[in-house]
N, C-alpha and C positions, 0 to 999 in steps of 0.2 A: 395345346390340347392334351389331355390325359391320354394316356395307354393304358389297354386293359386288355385282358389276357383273351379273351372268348370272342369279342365284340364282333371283329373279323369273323370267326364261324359260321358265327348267326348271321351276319348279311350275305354270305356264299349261301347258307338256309334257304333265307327268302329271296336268293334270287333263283336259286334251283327247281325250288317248290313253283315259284311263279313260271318257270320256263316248260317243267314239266305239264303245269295246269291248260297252258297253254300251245302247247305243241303237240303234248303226248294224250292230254285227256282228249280233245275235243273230236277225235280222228276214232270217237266208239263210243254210238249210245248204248249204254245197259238196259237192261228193263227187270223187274221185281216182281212178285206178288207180294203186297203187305197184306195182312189181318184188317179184315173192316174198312181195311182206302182201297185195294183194289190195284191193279196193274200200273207199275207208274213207270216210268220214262227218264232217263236223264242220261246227261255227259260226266265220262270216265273222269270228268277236269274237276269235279265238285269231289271227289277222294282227295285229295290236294290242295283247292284253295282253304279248308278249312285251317290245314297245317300251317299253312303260311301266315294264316289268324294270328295264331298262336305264336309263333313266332314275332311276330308283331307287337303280341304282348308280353313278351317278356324283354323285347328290346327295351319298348317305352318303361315298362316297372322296375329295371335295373340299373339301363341306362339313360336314362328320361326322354321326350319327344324330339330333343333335336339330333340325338343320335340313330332313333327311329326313321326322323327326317330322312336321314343319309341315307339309309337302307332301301327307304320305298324309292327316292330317286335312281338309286343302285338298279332293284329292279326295273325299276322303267325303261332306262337307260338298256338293258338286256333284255326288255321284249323286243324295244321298237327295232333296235339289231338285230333279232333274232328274225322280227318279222321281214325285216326287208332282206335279208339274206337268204328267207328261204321263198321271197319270190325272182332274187335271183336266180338261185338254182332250178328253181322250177324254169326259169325263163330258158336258162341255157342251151344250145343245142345239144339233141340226143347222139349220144353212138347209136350207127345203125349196127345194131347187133342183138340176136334174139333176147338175152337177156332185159338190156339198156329197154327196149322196145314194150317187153310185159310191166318193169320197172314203173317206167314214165307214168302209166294212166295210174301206178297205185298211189306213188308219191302226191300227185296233185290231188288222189282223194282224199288221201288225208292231212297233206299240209295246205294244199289248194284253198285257202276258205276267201272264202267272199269277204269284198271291205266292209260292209258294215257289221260282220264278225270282229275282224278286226280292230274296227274303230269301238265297237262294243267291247271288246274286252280289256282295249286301252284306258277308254273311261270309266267303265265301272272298277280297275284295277286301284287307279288313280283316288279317286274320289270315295271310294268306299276305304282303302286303307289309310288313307288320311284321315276320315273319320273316327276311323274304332281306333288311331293311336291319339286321337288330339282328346275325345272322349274320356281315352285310356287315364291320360296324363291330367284331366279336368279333375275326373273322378278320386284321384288319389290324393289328391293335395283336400279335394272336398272331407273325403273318410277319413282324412291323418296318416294315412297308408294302412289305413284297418280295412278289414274286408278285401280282400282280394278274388276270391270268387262274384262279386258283385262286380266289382271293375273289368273282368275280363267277359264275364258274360254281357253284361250291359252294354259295352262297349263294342260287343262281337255285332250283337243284335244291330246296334247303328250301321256298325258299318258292311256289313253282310245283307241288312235290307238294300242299303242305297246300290249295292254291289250288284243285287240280284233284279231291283227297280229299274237300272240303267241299262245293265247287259241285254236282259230281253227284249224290249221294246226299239231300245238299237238294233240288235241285230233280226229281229223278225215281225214286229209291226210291219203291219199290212202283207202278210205273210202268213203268219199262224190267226188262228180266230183270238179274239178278244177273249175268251175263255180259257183258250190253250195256256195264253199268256198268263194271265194272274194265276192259274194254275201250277206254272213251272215258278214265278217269281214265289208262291208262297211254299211249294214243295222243297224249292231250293233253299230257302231260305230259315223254314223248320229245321232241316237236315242240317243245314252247317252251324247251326244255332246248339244242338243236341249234341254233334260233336265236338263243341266248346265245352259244353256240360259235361261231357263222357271224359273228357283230357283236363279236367279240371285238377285233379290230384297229381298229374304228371308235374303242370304248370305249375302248382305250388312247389315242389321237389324240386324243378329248376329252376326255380325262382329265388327259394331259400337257399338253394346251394350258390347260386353264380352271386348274390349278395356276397355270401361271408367271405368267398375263394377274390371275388372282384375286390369286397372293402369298402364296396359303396351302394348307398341305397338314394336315387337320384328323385328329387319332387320339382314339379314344375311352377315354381311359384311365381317368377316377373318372366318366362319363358315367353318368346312371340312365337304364334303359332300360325306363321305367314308360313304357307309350306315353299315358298319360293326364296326363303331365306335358307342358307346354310352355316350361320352361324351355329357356334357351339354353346349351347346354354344350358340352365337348369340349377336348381342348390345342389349339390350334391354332400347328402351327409353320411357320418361314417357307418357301416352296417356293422350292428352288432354280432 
């Protein structure tokens, strides 16, 4: 398997970004006024997954999908431990002591969440990043590796709907109204779309730079895109 200078980086990236979205966001809804839409609602977690997008695509457009592969297992592998660890600590007995005692009921509010949160963010994590990188990597070998704002945004779209399709209805069907719902899937799913679009100049900069410093620009052309496979694959040809 090749060695490459950043690769490592960027999967400590996307597992950070996922730990944060997932630990630190979800423990505070924000609320807005926008122009013309009116009061809207959401979790601190959607600042974050969109980053991890991005990161995403720059794995897949550098280092092709099965290097991506490794990354999103990376992450996976670091929620579902983070998850089970923090309902041990929760589980654990408390010091009885004033502190430990005000402590306990805050911790479970905010790390406390309910399993079909959890299972919701497992699958929409899963399944949604898989998409926008298998997308990512269709798309490129489709354009020649021309367009690159098309591939990441297009890509974000697939898999940022299925992210936002999965999450909700997992964790609050038959809970929120049927309104709330499409409402937060399609608020959430504008927003992380828009901020693919707003990082779109970033992503090109480091996309162009970790080519030429890497030496390789990776297409996925006889690639299998079984995400349960971890072999190493992809052409990789030399970046100009």
């Amino acid at each position: 398997m090749q060695s490459f200078r950043y690769y490592d980086f960027f999967v400590g990236g996307v597992v950070a970004v996922l730990l944060c979205s997932n630990l630190i966001g979800p423990g505070k809804v924000c609320e807005f006024d926008f122009p013309l839409i009116g009061t809207m609602a959401f979790s601190a977690g959607n600042l974050f997954f969109p980053i991890g997008y991005i990161f995403g695509d720059v794995l897949t457009e550098v280092y092709g999908f099965a290097r991506a592969r490794r990354a999103i297992w990376a992450g996976f592998a670091a929620m579902i431990f983070a998850t089970v660890m923090t309902y041990v600590v929760l589980a654990m007995p408390v010091a009885d002591d004033p502190y430990n005692r005000v402590l306990q009921p805050a911790l479970e509010t905010v790390f406390g969440n309910t399993w079909r949160i959890v299972a919701g963010s497992i699958v929409a994590y899963w399944v949604g990043d898989f998409l926008n990188s298998i997308v990512m990597a269709k798309m490129k070998v489709w354009t020649q590796g021309k367009h690159l704002w098309s591939r990441t945004i297009g890509s974000t779209m697939v898999g940022q709907f299925a992210d936002s399709a999965l999450f909700y209805p997992i964790s609050f069907l038959g809970i929120w109204t049927t309104k709330a719902l499409v409402s937060a899937i399609l608020f959430n799913f504008v927003f992380k779309v828009l901020v693919e679009i707003v990082f779109t100049p970033v992503t090109y900069a480091v996309v162009n730079r970790l080519k030429r410093v890497e030496g390789v620009d990776t297409f996925d052309v006889d690639t299998s895109f079984n995400p349960f496979s971890l072999k190493d694959e992809g052409e990789r040809r030399s970046a100009a």
